[in-house]
N, C-alpha and C positions, 0 to 999 in steps of 0.2 A: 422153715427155720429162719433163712435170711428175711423171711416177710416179717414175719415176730421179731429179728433183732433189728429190722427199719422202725418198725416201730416203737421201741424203746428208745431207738438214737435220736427221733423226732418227739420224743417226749420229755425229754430233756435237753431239747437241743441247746438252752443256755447257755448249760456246763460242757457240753459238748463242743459248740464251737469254740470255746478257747484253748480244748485240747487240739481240734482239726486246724487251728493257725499255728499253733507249736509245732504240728508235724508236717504242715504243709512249708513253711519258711527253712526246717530240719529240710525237706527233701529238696529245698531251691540252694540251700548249700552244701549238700551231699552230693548232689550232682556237679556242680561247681569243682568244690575237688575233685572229684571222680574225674570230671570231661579233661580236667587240667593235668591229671596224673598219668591218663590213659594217651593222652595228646603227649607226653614228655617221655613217658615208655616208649611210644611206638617212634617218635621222631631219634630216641637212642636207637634204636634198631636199626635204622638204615644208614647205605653208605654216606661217608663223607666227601669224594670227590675226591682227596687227596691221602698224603701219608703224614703226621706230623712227628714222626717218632725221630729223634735224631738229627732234630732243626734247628740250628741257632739264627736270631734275627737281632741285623746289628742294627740299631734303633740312629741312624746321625742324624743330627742339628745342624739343616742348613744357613748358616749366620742372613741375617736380614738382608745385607746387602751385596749379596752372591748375587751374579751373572749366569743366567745359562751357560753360557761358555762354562764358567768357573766350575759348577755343579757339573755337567757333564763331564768335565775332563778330572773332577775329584773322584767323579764316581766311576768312572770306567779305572782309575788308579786303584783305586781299591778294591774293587772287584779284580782286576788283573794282580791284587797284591794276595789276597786270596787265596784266588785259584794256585798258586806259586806254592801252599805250602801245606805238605803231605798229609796231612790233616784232614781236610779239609776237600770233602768230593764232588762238589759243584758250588754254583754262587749264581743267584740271581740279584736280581732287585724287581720292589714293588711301594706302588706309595700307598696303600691302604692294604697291609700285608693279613695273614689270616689270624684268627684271632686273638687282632688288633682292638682297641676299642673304636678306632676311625671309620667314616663307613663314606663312600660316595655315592648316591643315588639320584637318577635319572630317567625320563622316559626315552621309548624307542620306536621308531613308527618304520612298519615294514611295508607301507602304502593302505593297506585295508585292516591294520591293527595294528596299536599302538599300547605297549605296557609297560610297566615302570620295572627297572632294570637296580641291580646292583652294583657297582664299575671299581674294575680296578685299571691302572696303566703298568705293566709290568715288564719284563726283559725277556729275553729269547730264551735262557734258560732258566724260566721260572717252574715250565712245565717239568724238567726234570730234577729241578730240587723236589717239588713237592711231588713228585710221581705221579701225573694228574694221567688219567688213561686218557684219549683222545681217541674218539667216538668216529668223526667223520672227521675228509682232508685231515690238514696239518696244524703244527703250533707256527709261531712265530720263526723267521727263521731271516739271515745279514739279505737275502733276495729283496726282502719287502722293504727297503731302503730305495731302492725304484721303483714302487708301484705305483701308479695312477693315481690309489683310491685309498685312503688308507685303510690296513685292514684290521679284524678283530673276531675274537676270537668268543662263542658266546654257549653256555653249559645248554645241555639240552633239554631243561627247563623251559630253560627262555625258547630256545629252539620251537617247541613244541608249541609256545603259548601266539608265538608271533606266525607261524606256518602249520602249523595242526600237526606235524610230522618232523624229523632227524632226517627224512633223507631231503636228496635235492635243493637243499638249504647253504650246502656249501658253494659259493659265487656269486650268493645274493646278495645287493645294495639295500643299509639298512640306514638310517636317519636319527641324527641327534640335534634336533634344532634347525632351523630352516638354513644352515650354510655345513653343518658336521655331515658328510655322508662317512660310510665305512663297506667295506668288499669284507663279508664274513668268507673266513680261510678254513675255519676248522671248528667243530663243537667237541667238548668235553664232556663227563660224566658231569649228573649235576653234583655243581657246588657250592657246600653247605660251611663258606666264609668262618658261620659263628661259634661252629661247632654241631657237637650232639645235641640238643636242646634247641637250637637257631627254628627256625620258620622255616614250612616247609617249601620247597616253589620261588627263591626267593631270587632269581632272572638274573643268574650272577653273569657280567660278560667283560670280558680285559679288551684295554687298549693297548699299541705298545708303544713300550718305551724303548727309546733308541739314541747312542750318542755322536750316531753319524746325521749330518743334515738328508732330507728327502727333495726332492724337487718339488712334491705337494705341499707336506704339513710342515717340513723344514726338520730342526731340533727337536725331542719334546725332550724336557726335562721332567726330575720329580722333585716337588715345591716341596715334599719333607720325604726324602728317601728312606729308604730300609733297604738294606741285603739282605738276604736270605741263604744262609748256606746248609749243607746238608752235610753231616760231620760225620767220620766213618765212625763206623762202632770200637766201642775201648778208648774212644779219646779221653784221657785223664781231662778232669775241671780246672786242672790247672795250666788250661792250654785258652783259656779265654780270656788271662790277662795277656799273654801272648800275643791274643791277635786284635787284641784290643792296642796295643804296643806300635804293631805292625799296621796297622793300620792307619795311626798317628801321625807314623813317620811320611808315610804318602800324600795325607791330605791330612796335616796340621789345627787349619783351619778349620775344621770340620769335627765337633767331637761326637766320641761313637759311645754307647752303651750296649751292652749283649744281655736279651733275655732268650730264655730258652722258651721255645715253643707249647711244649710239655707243660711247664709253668703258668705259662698263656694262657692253655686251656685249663687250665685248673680253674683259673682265677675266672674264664668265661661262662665256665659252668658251674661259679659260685652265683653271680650275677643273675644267669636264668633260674637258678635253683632258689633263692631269697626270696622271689613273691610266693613259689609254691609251699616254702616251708611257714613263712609267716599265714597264707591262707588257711595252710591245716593245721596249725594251731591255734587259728580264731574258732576255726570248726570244729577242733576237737572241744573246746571250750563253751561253746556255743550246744553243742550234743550233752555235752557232762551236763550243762544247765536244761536243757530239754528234756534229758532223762529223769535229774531228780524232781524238777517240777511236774512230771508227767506222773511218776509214780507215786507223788504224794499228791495229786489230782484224784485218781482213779481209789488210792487210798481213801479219801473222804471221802469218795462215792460210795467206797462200799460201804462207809459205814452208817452213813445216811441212809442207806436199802436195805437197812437189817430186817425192816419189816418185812420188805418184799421179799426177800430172798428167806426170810422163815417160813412164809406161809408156802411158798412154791414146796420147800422142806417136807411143812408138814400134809402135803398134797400125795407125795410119795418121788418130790427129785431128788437124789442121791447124790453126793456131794459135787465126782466128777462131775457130774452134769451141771450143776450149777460153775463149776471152774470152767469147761467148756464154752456156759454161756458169756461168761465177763469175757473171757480171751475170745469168743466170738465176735463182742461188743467191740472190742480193742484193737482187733482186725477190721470192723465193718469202719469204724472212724479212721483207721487207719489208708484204708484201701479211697475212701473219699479224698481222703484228701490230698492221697500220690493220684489220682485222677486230675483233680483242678492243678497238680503242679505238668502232672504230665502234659494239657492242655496247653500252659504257660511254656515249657520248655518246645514243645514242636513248632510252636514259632519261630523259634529262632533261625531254622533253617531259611522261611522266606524271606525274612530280612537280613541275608547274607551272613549266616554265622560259617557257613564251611567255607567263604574265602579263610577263614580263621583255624575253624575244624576242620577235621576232617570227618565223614560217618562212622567209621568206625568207633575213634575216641569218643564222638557222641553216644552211638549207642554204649558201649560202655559206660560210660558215666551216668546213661539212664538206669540201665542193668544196677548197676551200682548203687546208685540213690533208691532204688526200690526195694534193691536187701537188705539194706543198712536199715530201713524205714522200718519196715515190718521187724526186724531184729532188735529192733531197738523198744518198738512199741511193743511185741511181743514178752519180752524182755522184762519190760517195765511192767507188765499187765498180768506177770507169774502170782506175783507175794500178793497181792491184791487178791486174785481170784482166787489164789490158796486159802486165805482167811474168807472170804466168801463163803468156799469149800465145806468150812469147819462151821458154821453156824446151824445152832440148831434149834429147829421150834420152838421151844420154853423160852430162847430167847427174843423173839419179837413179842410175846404177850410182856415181857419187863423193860420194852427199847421206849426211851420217851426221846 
């Protein structure tokens, strides 16, 4: 049977190939969204690294011509103004805070591997506003104000990518630049800075930030600070002109905005979510026009074969059988030509597509482009081979 429908497919191949490039081009954007959908499901699924439920982040504008000095001793004010009031049950600071639109990125060379990092410089009690679990050693802590070496602290992502392993990694000397070294103190669960939707693997590692001087790296300040505080629960909304107030009164010069975390993430995961929804909207568009040109393809085929498909009729085929054969035909075009795309997409793997993917969302999105294919073509090839179905002998002796 499949020899007999090769050979129909190869006897028309004219018309044939420009159904097999609508379905083949259907299954290279079917996958597309599939690999991008099944890649955004499974990256929701896993943890974040932190907690953002119940985080306000005071957004200040350092004026241009602020001093270290100046910023350091505004910011330690306002943080110590902060923590003062009941409200309000930690306070950090961070300059590239979590889903922030800011990013800092960096490589890190740990002598025999070197990988590009995500960086934040943050405070001693950044870890427990955000509830960051801490894997190995410690967070940041007033000790590391005389350390040697300055230290930092790096998710076990990066952990992993720069040492193969989480353990043994805490008291290792890591490299940013041929004068930056750093004494990793402690790893964290990894963290996913952008949200649910962010990349996966993305070597996030903190510096800190401190506003006592060091004997090595001295001050560090942050060139656009954020606080981060962690608000208990039940705080009425109208407690964040309050500390936006409170806050004024300390450091004047400094003005502060408050966005809610929560919010944050809203708006970060409007951002990842815009290419996916515009994608499958081309492709659901792009399907709508592949279906209807498909099935008014197959439609003129059938009507063109009235001849053949009478005589076969009046041979003794029986309707089914002849609907069988078109939905055969429509499969066997079908099936060619998710072959040449399956060909095209296994590529991708050798030229680095799972730095991007993962396998999993790959195969999914293969899995996926291949039902949608056959369902679609399937689909499209019913009403066609239905009227096939119904033709009857007497009709091809009157077909011109």
């Amino acid at each position: 049977m499949i020899r007999h429908l090769l050979k129909l497919v190869w006897k028309r191949k004219r018309s044939n190939a420009l159904i097999m490039i609508e379905i083949f081009f259907s299954f290279l954007v079917v996958f597309a969204v599939g690999t991008f959908a099944a890649s955004m499901v499974l990256r929701w699924r896993k943890p974040l690294g932190f907690d953002y439920r119940n985080v306000w982040v005071a957004k200040v504008t350092v004026p241009q011509n602020a001093t270290a000095e100046k910023v350091n001793a505004s910011t330690e004010a306002m943080m110590h103004e902060a923590r003062s009031m009941p409200q309000v049950e930690s306070v950090g600071a961070s300059m590239m805070p979590t889903y922030g639109t800011g990013s800092w990125t960096s490589g890190i060379d740990a002598g025999s591997r070197k990988i590009d990092v995500a960086r934040d410089t943050v405070s001693d009690d950044f870890a427990t506003v955000m509830r960051m679990p801490v894997l190995r050693g410690r967070w940041f802590s007033p000790d590391d104000d005389a350390a040697n070496v300055s230290p930092m602290v790096i998710d076990a992502d990066a952990a992993r990518a720069l040492f193969g392993s989480i353990d043994g990694v805490v008291g290792r000397i890591v490299q940013s630049g041929p004068e930056s070294h750093f004494r990793v103190v402690g790893i964290v669960a990894p963290y996913r800075k952008d949200g649910e939707f962010s990349s996966e693997h993305i070597n996030m590692v903190f510096g800190r930030y401190s506003t006592n001087p060091s004997p090595v790296h001295g001050s560090r300040s942050l060139s656009n600070e954020d606080l981060v505080l962690r608000i208990r629960t039940g705080t009425p909304a109208e407690f964040e002109e309050t500390l936006i107030k409170r806050l004024h009164q300390v450091a004047p010069d400094f003005p502060v905005r408050i966005a809610h975390m929560e919010q944050m993430r809203k708006f970060m995961n409007r951002i990842y979510l815009l290419p996916a929804i515009i994608l499958g909207i081309l492709a659901a568009f792009l399907i709508g026009m592949v279906t209807l040109g498909l099935s008014g393809v197959l439609w003129q085929t059938i009507t063109r074969r009235t001849r053949e498909i009478g005589l076969r009729r009046a041979l003794g085929a029986t309707g089914r059988e002849v609907q069988r054969q078109i939905l055969g035909e429509v499969a066997l075009l079908a099936t060619l030509a998710s072959i040449l795309g399956v060909v095209i997409v296994a590529q991708l793997p050798a030229i680095g597509a799972f730095s991007i993917l993962t396998p999993a969302s790959f195969t999914i999105g293969l899995i996926a482009a291949l039902c949608t294919i056959y369902a679609i073509t399937l689909l499209c090839g019913l009403y066609p081979s239905w009227l096939a179905g119904r033709v009857q002998p007497a009709e091809a002796l009157h077909y011109e």
